[in-house]
Every structure is written in C-alpha cells, then in structure tokens.
C-alpha positions in Angstrom: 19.9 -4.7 -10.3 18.3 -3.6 -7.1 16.7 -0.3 -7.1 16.4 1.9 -4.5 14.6 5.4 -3.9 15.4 7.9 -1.2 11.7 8.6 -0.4 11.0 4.7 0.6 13.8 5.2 2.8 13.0 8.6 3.7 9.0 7.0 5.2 9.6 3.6 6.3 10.5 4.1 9.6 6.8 6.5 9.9 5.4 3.7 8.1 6.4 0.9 10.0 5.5 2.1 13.5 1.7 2.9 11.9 1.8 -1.2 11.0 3.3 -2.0 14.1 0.2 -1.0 15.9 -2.7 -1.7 13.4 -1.4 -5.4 12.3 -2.2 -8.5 13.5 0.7 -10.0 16.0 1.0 -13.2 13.6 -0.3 -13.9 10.0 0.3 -12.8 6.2 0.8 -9.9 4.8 0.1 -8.4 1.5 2.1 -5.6 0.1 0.5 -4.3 -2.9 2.9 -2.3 -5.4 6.1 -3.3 -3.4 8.5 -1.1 -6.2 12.1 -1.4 -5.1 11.8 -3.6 -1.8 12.8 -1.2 0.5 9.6 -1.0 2.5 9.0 -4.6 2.6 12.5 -5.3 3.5 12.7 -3.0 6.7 9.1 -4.2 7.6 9.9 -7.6 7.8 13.2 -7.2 9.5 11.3 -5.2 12.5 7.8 -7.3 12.9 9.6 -11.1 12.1 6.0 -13.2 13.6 4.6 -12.1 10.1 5.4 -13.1 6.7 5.3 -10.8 4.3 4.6 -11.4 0.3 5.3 -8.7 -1.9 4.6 -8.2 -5.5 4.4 -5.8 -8.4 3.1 -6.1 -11.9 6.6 -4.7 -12.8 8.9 -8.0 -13.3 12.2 -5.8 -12.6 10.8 -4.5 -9.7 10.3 -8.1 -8.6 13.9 -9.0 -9.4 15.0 -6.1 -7.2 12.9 -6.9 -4.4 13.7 -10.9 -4.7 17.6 -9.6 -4.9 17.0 -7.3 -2.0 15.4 -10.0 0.0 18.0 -12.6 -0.6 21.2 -10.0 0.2 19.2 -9.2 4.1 18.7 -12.9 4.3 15.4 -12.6 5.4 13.2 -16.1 5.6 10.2 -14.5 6.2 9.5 -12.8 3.2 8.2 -15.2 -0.1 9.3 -14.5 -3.4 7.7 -11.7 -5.2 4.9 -11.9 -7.2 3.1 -10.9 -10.2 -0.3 -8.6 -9.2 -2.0 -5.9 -11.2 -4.8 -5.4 -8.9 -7.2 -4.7 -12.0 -6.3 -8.1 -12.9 -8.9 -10.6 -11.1 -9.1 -13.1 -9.3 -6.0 -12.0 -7.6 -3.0 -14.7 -7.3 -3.5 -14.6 -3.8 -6.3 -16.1 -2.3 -6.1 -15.4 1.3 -4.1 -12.6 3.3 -4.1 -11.3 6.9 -3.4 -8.0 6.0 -2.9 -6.0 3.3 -0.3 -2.6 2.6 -0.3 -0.3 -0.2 2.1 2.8 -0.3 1.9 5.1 -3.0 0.1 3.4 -5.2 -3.8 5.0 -6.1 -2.5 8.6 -7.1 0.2 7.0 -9.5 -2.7 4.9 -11.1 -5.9 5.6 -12.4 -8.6 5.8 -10.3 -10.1 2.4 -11.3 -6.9 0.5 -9.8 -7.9 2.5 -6.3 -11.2 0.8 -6.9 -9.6 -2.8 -8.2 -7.4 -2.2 -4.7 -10.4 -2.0 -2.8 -12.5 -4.2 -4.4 -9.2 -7.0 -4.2 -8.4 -6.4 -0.8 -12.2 -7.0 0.4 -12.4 -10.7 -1.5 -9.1 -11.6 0.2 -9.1 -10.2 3.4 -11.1 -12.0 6.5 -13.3 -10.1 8.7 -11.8 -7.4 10.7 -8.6 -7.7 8.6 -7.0 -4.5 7.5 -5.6 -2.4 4.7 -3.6 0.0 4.9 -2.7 2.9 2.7 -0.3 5.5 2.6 0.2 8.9 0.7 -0.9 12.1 -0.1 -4.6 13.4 0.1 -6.9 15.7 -0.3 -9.6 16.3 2.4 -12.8 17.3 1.4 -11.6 18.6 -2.0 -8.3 20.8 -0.5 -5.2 19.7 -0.6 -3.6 20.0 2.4 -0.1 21.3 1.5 1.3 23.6 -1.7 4.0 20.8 -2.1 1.0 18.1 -2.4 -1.0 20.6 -5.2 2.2 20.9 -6.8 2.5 17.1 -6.8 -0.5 16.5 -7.6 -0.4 19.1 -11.1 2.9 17.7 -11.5 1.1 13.9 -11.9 -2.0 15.0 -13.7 0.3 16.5 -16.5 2.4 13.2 -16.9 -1.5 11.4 -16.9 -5.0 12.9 -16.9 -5.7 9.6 -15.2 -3.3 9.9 -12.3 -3.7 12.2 -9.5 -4.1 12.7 -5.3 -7.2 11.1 -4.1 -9.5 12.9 -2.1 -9.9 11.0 1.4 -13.6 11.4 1.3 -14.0 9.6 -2.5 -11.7 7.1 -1.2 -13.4 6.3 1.8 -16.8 6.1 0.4 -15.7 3.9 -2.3 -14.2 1.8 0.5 -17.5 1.5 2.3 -19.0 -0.3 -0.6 -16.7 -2.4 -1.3 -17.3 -4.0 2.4 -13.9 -2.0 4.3 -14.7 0.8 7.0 -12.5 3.4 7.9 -10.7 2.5 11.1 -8.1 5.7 11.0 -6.4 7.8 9.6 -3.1 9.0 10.7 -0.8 12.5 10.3 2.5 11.8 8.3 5.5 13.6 8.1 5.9 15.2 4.2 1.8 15.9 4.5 1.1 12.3 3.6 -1.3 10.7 5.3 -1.9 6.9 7.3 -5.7 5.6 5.9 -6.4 2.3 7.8 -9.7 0.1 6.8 -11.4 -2.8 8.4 -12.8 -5.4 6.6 -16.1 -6.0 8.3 -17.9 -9.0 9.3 -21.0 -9.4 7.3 
C-alpha cells in the first residue's frame, strides 16, 4: 500500500527549492529515512540530472516508496533500500549528496551521530548533507508548537526529542562536516546544510 502523510506534502515544495540551490547539478543522491516516498518522489520529478536512492530500515515503507516510484514512472530514482544508519558499513558506498528530513528528533540521539558519522565516510569532499526539522537554538526552542512537539516526543521516548542546533553542529564538526547554512522554514522548522571538507 502506498502511504502518504500530509506534512511531506505540506514541506516538499520548501524543501525542494533549499536542494535546488545547495545540490550538485549532476550526481547521486542519498535520502536517509525516505518514509512514504513523497519527498523523494517530488524531488526527483523537479531536479531530473540527479538520481536519487532512497531507503528506510522500515521494509513497508520501502514497498510504498518502490510503489510510489513505479506509479510516477520515474527512471531516475533506484529501488529503495535497506539502511539503519547505526548499522555500519552503510550499503552504500559512495554518494554525492546526502538528505535527511525528520529523522534525528524521532530517533535517539546516537542515530543523529550514526547519520553524521555515515554521511562523512560516504560523502566526497565538499559534498553535502542536508537536514531538515525542528530545533532548538542555543537551548530555546523557538516556537510553543515546537516545545509542545518536542514534550509530546520525549513522552512517547525518553530517547527521542528536538535537537539543539548547536549540539548538532558540534557533533558535525567532528565527524569531518562543517556547517555551510542554515535556513528559516515555514512551520518553525529549520534548513541545516553541512560540507564535507577536504582533509
């Protein structure tokens, strides 16, 4: 069956013209966690020179997003695959790029670090990964509806939670990926693009 959500359809529009500026022109292209499809499928519809390989640990989710693919007759998106990013080496050697959206607060912090540390062994220099979703900054959330969410996920799991920008980027850092930018998005979510660097 394939699955669908309102808020992936809701963002990937914001989303999409965030990649369209930050990816390479040509290349592969990771999406980490790619849940119902959605995402993946309006990305590679709108940036076609890439191909796109999305995955999730979740094998319905990866029927949905193989169903989804097939029904929009896309040829540049490959069959989904299997990735838990805790789970190394990665079945991915290689990638030009890399996306994650709303993943790291719906996980425990030591898949934010697995990401990280995953995305740095795959990526080449200057290649980038992008995540999206809610934030804190320097401790504070920056909305009511995003402390709300974020009670609302620590009650479901102690482990889960919003990030705070700062942790994130620092654990970033020494994993080898520097903070490029990070970008307003509607629904207080943010944009957080690293660069792989070249040492």
């Amino acid at each position: 069956m394939i699955r669908h959500t309102p808020a992936a359809e809701r963002n990937r529009q914001p989303i999409l013209e965030v990649l369209a500026a930050v990816l390479p022109e040509s290349g592969l292209v990771l999406e980490v966690a790619s849940g119902t499809g959605q995402h993946v499928e309006h990305f590679a519809a709108a940036l076609p020179a890439l191909q796109w390989q999305p995955s999730d640990p979740d094998p319905d989710a990866r029927a949905s997003i193989d169903a989804r693919i097939r029904l929009a007759g896309l040829d540049n998106v490959r069959a989904a695959i299997a990735l838990d990013v805790r789970r190394t080496p990665w079945p991915l050697e290689a990638a030009d790029a890399i996306v994650c959206i709303n993943m790291i607060h719906i996980a425990p912090w030591s898949a934010a670090l697995a990401l990280l540390d995953g995305a740095a062994a795959v990526l080449p220099p200057g290649g980038v990964l992008v995540l999206y979703g809610p934030y804190m900054r320097d401790g504070v959330h920056t909305a009511p509806s995003n402390a709300r969410f974020d009670a609302y996920l620590r009650a479901r799991d102690p482990q889960w939670g919003v990030r705070d920008l700062r942790e994130v980027q620092a654990a970033a850092a020494a994993a080898g990926l520097a903070l490029d930018r990070v970008l307003e998005m509607p629904a207080n979510n943010l944009s957080v693009v690293f660069r792989k660097g070249s040492g």
